[in-house]
C-alpha positions, 0 to 999 in steps of 0.5 A: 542202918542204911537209909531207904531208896527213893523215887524221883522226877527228870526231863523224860522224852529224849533220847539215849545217847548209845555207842557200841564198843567191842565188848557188847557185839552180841549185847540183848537191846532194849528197847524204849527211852531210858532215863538218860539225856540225849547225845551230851556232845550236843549240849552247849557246855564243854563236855567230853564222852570217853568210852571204856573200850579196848583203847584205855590201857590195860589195868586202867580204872576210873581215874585212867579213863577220867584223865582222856578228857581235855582240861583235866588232870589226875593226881595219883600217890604212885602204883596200880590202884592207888588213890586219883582225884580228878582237877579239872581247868585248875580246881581243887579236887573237892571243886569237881563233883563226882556222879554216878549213874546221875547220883552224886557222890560228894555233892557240893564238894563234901569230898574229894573223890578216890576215883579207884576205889569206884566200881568200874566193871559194869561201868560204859563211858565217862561224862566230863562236864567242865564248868557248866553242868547239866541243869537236871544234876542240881549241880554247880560246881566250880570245876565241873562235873564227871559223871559215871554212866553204866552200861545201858542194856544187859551184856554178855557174861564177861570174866577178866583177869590180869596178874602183874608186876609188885604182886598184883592181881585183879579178877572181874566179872560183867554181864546181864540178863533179862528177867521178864520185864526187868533188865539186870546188869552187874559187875564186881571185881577184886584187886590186891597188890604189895606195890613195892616197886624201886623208887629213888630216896634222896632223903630230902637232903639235895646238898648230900648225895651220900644217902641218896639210894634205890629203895623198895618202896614199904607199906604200900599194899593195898587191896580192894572189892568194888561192886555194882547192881543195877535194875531197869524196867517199863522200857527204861522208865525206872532204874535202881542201883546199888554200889560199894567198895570195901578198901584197906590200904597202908599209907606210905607217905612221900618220898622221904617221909615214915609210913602213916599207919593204915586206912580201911574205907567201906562205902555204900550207895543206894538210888533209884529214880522213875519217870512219873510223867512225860517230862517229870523225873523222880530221883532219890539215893542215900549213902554210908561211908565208915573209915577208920584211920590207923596212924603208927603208934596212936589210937585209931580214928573212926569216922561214919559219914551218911547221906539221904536226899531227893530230887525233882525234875520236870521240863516242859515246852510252852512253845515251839521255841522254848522249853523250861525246866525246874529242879527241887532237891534236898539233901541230909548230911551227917558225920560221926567222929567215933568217940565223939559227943557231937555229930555235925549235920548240914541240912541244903536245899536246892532249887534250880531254873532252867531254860532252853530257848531257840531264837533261831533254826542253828542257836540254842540258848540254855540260861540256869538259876541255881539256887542254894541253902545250907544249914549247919549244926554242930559243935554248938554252933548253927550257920545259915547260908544262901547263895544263887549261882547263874550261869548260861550256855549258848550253841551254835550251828556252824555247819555239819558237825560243826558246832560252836558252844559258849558259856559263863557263870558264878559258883560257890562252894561251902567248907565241908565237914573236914574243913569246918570241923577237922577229924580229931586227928592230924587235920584241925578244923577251922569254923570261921572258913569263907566258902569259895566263889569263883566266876568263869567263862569258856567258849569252843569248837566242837566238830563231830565227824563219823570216824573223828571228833575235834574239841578245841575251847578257851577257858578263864576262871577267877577264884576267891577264898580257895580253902587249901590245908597248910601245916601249923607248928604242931605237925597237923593240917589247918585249912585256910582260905587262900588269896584270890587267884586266876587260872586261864588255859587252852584244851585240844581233844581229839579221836579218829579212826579215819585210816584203815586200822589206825586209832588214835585219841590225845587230850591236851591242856596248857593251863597258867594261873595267877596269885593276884593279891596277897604276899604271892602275887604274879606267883602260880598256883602250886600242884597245877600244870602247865601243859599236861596231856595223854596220847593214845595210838592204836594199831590193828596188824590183822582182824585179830591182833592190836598193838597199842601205845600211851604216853602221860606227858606233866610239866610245869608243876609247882609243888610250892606257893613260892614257886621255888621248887618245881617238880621235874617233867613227868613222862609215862609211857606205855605199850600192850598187845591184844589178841582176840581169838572169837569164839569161846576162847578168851582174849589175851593182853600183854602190856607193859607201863611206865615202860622207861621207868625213870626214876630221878632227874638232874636238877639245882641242888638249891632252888635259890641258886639255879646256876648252882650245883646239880643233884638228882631229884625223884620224879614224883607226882603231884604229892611227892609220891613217887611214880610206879615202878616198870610194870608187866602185866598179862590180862585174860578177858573171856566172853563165853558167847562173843561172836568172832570178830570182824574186820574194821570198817 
């Protein structure tokens, strides 16, 4: 059945970073210091706080929120609730790690993340760590890390609805209470929608426009039950979570490709952790993923995946100066094909050094060891691997809330069980698959004022053996290691509420990179853009009403090694209104998403000839899925005990 949750250790005597949001005016606060690290935007690494608050629009999920933080880009296959994984500076998707509460998700990139089939009601805010991440997560990723954290105190009872275009309907519950000495939150929701929104065909035939045509878009129903429950205690000194997902979607495929059958997905997580002592943390979790993959007209393909592991974590000071750190964990792996005679594991363990040292009133310098064991089993064959991956991070007092932050590093990624070993289906494995290395450095600006934030940082990453799938003569997928590769760029965030009814918040990247080895040398790295960002614009008319808009601008993307064919600019925009009665009546939101709907662009019929003639193209995201089609939607949000709302400040 399902592994056992346990305890485990993590630097204790800081404090809880907090931010109130609309939703918890009346919230019960408790009182104590939780488990949690003290205000991230501190830290010497590049890190950006999004608060999940009425400013995300409307229907959004994980994936939404994760895309307002400077430096990354979300990849979707098209419609509401549909498959995201997050790319941060550049990386793959499995290059990021993905934590909840501080739990990992895919440690070390076992996986890419569907970041909208995770719980999302009882979530607060999103941590995007981009490069460095924090030393007690035992992490070191080449991308960075996202980090989920719930909320961090019981809420009031909170029941939200919507109801919106293709036959889409979400219904949600929140809220919390206080059980003695236990606090209780949980949150769950429902999603269902048939996604058969317009999308223009071209057949994949640029040279014949006879077959180009609107079409509805089939098999792409999905729906969906995500759920969470989260236990704390001794004034914040022990939590325990349990989260799910039950997912079962049809697969489309790309515009001018045959449906590929149906996914049914199911997910399990369980953790706990505890301060044992002043400064020493104890952390455990396991987790259980079964999926079972229908292809048209073939025998299903059933895959149980499972993961137990442990984790220590003390800090301590020895002087006034300096503060050193260390973290143990090890982690069990095991994947079942079904079927199948053989099951790989991979045993891994970690262990991580840390320092923060503060030669000066105004620098605080933070240098990490981390390092890492893999061992792995399967289909008669073991593999041993060792790598130390450094990294620093340095802050520096500029003034009031000016900060200035630095850091660099080196870190490795090892091939995971799909890469390694395939799914005895249309994805072969490859064993002899280099991990991927790669050696980083950012440096920034970060100025936090009371009613506005400014992030403004510089970014380099070099990349060796990034392991992407290519497609073989036989129709199936084959992971290889690709030459070595470069991505440079410059991030921009910002939020303000500096005017009278007035918010705003934009995240912006420019992002070039470089092959410079191999028969693809001087070309971009495909599916990466150059400019990619989101502006969010708030407006409040009366205490009681906001109108707001979203714009997601995408170009410069690539979609092959060759850089011959270039995706056309991808342009989303979005608009709502929001009334808040207070009292006991419920709060109604009407919106609209990719308000334009536009859906093909003009562009050279042959990529070899751009001069050449013209044909429409379909405006796709990153895979070739297309966009979703216009969406209205209608949200009820009621909080039975909410106070009336008050006037800005």
């Amino acid at each position: 059945m399902f592994a056992a949750v346990t305890l485990l250790l993590t630097g204790a005597s800081e404090r809880a970073f907090a931010q109130e949001d609309d939703d918890d005016e009346d919230a019960i606060v408790v009182e104590g210091e939780p488990i949690e690290r003290a205000d991230p935007r501190q830290a010497g690494a590049s890190v950006t706080v999004v608060p999940l608050d009425e400013r995300l629009p409307p229907g959004s999920d994980a994936g939404d929120a994760v895309s307002r933080a400077p430096g990354t880009t979300v990849r979707r296959l098209g419609g509401l609730g549909s498959y995201s994984a997050v790319s941060i500076r550049g990386s793959a998707m499995r290059q990021v790690q993905i934590h909840l509460d501080g739990l990992p998700l895919n440690p070390d990139g076992s996986s890419a993340v569907d970041l909208s089939a995770l719980p999302f009601e009882a979530l607060r805010r999103v941590e995007v760590w981009r490069g460095a991440a924090p030393a007690e997560l035992a992490a070191s990723p080449i991308g960075g890390v996202v980090d989920l954290r719930t909320r961090d105190e019981p809420v009031p009872l909170t029941l939200t609805a919507e109801a919106s275009s293709w036959s889409s309907l979400r219904a949600g519950v929140r809220g919390g209470a206080r059980l003695g000495g236990t606090d209780l939150l949980g949150g769950a929701s429902g999603f269902t929608t048939r996604a058969d929104f317009l999308a223009f065909d071209d057949h994949n035939t640029p040279f014949n426009r006879i077959d180009d045509r609107l079409r509805r878009r089939t098999s792409n129903q999905r729906s969906q039950a995500s759920g969470l429950l989260r236990l704390s205690g001794g004034e914040g000194s022990w939590s325990a979570l349990l989260a799910g997902t039950f997912r079962d979607e049809s697969l489309p495929g790309p515009i001018g490709g045959t449906p590929q059958g149906a996914l049914t997905t199911g997910w399990l997580l369980a953790g706990a952790q505890s301060r044992v002592a002043p400064g020493t943390t104890l952390r455990a979790w396991s987790q259980l993923r079964h999926e079972t993959r229908t292809p048209l007209d073939a025998v299903p393909n059933r895959q149980v995946q499972a993961q137990a592991g442990t984790m220590a974590s003390t800090l301590g000071s020895v002087r006034p100066d300096l503060v050193l750190g260390a973290t143990g964990q090890v982690r069990l792996d095991v994947q079942r094909t079904l079927g199948a005679s053989d099951a790989p594991t991979r045993l891994t363990a970690t262990a991580v050094a840390h320092a923060r040292w503060s030669p000066t009133d105004t620098l605080l310098i933070e240098p990490v060891v981390h390092t890492q064991a893999w061992l792995d089993r399967g289909f008669g064959e073991d593999r041993l691997r060792l790598a130390v991956n450094p990294r620093a991070t340095a802050r520096l007092d500029l003034g009031d809330h000016v900060v200035g932050h630095a850091a660099g590093g080196y870190a490795i990624r090892p091939p995971d069980f799909l890469e390694l070993f395939g799914d005895r289906g249309a994805v072969q494995g490859r064993a002899d698959l280099l991990p991927e290395r790669s050696l980083w450095a950012d440096a920034g600006v970060r100025v936090l004022g009371e009613v506005s934030t400014l992030e403004v940082a510089a970014f380099a990453q070099d990349t060796t053996d990034r392991i992407v799938f290519v497609q073989n003569s036989d129709r199936t997928l084959v992971p290889i290691n690709s030459d070595p590769s470069l991505a440079a760029g410059v991030e921009l965030g910002v939020e303000t509420t500096a005017w009278d009814r007035v918010d705003a918040r934009l995240a912006a990247t420019w992002t070039e990179t470089w092959v410079h080895a191999g028969p693809y040398t001087g070309k971009r790295l495909p599916r990466i853009p150059r400019l990619a960002g989101i502006l969010d614009l708030g407006l409040r008319p009366t205490d009681t009403i906001r109108l707001g808009l979203d714009l997601d601008l995408v170009t410069g993307n690539t979609w092959d090694q060759a850089n011959l064919f270039w995706a056309p600019t991808r342009a989303l925009a979005g608009a709502s209104v929001r009334y808040t009665p207070g009292g006991p009546l419920p709060a109604i939101t009407l919106a609209v998403r990719n308000l334009t709907d536009t859906l093909a662009q003009a562009g050279p019929a042959n990529p070899l000839d751009p001069d050449g003639p013209r044909a429409m193209r379909p405006i796709t995201d990153f895979a070739g899925y297309p966009l979703p089609g216009r969406t209205l939607l209608l949200g009820l949000t009621w909080t039975p005990a909410a106070k009336p709302p008050e006037a800005p400040r």
